[in-house]
C-alpha positions in Angstrom: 116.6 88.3 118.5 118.1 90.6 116.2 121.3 89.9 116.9 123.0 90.0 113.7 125.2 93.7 113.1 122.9 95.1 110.2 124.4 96.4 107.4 123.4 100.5 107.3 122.1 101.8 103.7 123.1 105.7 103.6 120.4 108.3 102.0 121.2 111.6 101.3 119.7 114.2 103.5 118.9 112.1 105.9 115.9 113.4 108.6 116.2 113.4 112.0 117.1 110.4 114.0 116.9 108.7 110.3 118.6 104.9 109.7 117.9 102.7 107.3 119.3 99.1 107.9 119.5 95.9 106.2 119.2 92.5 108.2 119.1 88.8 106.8 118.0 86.3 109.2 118.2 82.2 108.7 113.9 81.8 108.0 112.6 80.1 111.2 108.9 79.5 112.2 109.6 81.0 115.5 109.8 84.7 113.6 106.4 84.1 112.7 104.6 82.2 115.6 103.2 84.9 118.0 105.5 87.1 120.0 106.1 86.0 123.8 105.2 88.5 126.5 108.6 89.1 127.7 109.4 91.7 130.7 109.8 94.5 128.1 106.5 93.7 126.4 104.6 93.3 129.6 105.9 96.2 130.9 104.6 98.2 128.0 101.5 96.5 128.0 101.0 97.4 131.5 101.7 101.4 130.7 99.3 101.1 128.2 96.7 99.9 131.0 97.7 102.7 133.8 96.8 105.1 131.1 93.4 103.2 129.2 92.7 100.1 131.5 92.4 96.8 130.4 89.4 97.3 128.7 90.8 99.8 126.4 93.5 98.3 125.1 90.8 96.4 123.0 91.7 96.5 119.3 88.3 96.7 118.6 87.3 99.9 120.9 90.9 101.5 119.9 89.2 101.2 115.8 85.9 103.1 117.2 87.5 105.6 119.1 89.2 106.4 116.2 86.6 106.3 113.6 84.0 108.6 115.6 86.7 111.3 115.5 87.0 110.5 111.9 83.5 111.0 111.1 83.2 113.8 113.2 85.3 115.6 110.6 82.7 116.8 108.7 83.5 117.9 105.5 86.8 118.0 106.0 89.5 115.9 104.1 90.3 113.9 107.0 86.6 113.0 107.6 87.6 110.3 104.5 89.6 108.4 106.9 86.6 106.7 108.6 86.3 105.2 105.0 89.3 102.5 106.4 88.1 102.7 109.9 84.9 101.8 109.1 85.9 98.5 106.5 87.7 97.3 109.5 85.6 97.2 112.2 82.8 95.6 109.6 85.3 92.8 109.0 85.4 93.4 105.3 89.6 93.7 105.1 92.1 92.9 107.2 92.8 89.7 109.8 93.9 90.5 113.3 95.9 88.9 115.8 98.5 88.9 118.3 101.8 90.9 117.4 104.5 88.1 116.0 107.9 87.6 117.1 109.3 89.2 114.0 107.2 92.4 114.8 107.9 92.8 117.9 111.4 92.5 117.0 111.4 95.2 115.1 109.2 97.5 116.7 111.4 96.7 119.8 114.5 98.1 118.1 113.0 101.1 117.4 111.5 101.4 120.5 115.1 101.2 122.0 115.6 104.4 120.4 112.9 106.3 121.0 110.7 105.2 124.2 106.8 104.4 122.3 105.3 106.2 124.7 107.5 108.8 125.4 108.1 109.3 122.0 105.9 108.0 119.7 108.1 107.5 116.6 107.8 105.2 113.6 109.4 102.2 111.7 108.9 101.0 108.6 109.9 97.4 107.6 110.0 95.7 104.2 109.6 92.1 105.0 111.0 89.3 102.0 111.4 85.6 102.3 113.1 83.5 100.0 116.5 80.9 99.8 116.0 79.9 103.4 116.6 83.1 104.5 114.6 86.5 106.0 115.4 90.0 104.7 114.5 92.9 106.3 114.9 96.5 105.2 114.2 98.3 108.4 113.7 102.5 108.5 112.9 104.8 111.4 113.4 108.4 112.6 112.7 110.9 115.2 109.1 111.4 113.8 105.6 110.0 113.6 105.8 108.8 109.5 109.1 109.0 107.7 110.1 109.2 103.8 110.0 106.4 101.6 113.7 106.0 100.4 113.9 104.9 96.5 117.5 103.5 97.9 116.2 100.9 100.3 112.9 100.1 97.7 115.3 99.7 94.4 116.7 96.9 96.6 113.6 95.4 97.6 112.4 95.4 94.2 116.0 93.9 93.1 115.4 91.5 96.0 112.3 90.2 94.7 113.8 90.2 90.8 115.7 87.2 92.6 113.6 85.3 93.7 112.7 86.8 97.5 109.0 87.0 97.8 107.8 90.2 99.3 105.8 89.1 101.9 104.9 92.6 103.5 105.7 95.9 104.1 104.9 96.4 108.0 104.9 99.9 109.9 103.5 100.7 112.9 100.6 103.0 114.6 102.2 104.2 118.1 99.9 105.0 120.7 99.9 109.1 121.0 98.8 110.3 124.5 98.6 114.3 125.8 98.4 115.7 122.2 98.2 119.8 121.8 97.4 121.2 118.6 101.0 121.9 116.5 103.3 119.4 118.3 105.7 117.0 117.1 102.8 114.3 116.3 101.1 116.8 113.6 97.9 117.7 115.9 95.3 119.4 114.6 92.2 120.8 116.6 90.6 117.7 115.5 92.8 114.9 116.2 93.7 116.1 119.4 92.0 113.1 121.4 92.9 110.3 118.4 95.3 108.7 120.6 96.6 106.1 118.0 97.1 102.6 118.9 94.4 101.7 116.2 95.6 99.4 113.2 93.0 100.7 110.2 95.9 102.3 107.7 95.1 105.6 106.2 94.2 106.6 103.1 97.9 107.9 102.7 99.2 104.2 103.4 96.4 102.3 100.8 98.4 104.9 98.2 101.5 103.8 99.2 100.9 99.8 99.2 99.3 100.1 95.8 102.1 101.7 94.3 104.2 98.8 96.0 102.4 96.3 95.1 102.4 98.0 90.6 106.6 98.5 91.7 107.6 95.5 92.9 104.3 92.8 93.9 104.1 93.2 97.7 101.9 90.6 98.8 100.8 92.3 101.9 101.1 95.1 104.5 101.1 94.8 108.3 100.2 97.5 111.2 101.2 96.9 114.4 101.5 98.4 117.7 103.6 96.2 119.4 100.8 94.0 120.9 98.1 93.2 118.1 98.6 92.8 114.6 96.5 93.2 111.5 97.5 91.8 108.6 95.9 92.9 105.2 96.7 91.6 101.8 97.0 92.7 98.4 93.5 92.3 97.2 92.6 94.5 100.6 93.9 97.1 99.0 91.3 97.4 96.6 88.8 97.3 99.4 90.4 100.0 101.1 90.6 103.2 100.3 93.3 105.3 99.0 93.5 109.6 98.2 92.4 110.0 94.5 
């Protein structure tokens, strides 16, 4: 559990909802064995069902779904999306899996503050291991994606001066249901049935981890949507592809 009182890392202007945390956690190999299905996980699993069925919950179908509204975006920006889509579901980046305890962790605590499927909000996580011990620099807000705070990453990058490996920056891809053009999840005409869920990152997100990896060496980034995992590292993100 994340039991620990975090210590809170203050930005100014903050957005909506917005806290950045710090927690440091003794390293155990329980964080990174597979996450149990505990009554709060099942129960979200079992929304997820009443609302796709069992089959749908397949990461695999989730990544098709996704991409065929992609590529239906014909010569439109967006459209390049299915570039990441598409490198996923042919196996050529990424390695999937169940969700580990340490994910669900932290998608839970944000999920605490804003119901997933409710609210589809999310979290961002920079993951570093080093000394014995686990830091985390956890960020979230009322909003699907969220800033990128030079205060939280200065430390990472100070972190990893000192000998803390940065292991992975981890956000996650909520599930999105009932979508109307203009709402609070950035709808377009277009993306109106993309209900999320899938764990392909966006062009937006190569950009990011590339710039992470030339700041600081991140070793890898993480999706997650609180059940599977997909774990990509830094040579992925020259096989993925990223806004020019």
């Amino acid at each position: 559990m994340l039991d620990a009182p975090p210590e809170l890392i203050p930005v100014p202007n903050p957005k909506p909802g917005e806290l950045n945390e710090f927690f440091e956690l003794p390293d155990s190999p329980a964080w990174w064995a597979p996450a149990p299905m505990d009554a709060e996980r099942e129960q979200y699993r079992a929304a997820l069902m009443a609302r796709l069925g069992g089959e749908g919950l397949r990461q695999r179908l989730l990544l098709e779904r996704q991409h065929a509204i992609h590529t239906a975006m014909a010569g439109k920006p967006m459209q390049r999306e299915a570039e990441n889509t598409g490198r996923v579901l042919e196996g050529s980046a990424g390695k999937m899996g169940p969700a580990s305890c340490l994910e669900w962790r932290l998608f839970q605590r944000q999920a605490h503050r804003y119901p997933m499927l409710a609210h589809p909000t999310e979290f961002g996580a920079y993951i570093l291991r080093g000394h014995g011990r686990v830091r985390v620099y956890l960020s979230g807000g009322d909003s699907v994606g969220g800033p990128l705070r030079h205060e939280v990453s200065d430390r990472v990058a100070a972190d990893a001066a000192n000998g803390f490996e940065p292991v992975a920056h981890l956000h996650n891809h909520p599930f999105m249901f009932d979508r109307k053009p203009g709402d609070r999840m950035y709808t377009t005409e277009d993306s109106v049935n993309d209900i999320g869920g899938a764990l392909a990152p966006s062009l937006t997100d190569v950009h990011a981890w590339r710039n992470m990896r030339a700041g600081f060496g991140l070793k890898g980034a993480w999706l997650t949507n609180g059940l599977d995992s997909i774990h990509y590292t830094s040579e992925d993100f020259d096989r993925l592809s990223a806004w020019d």
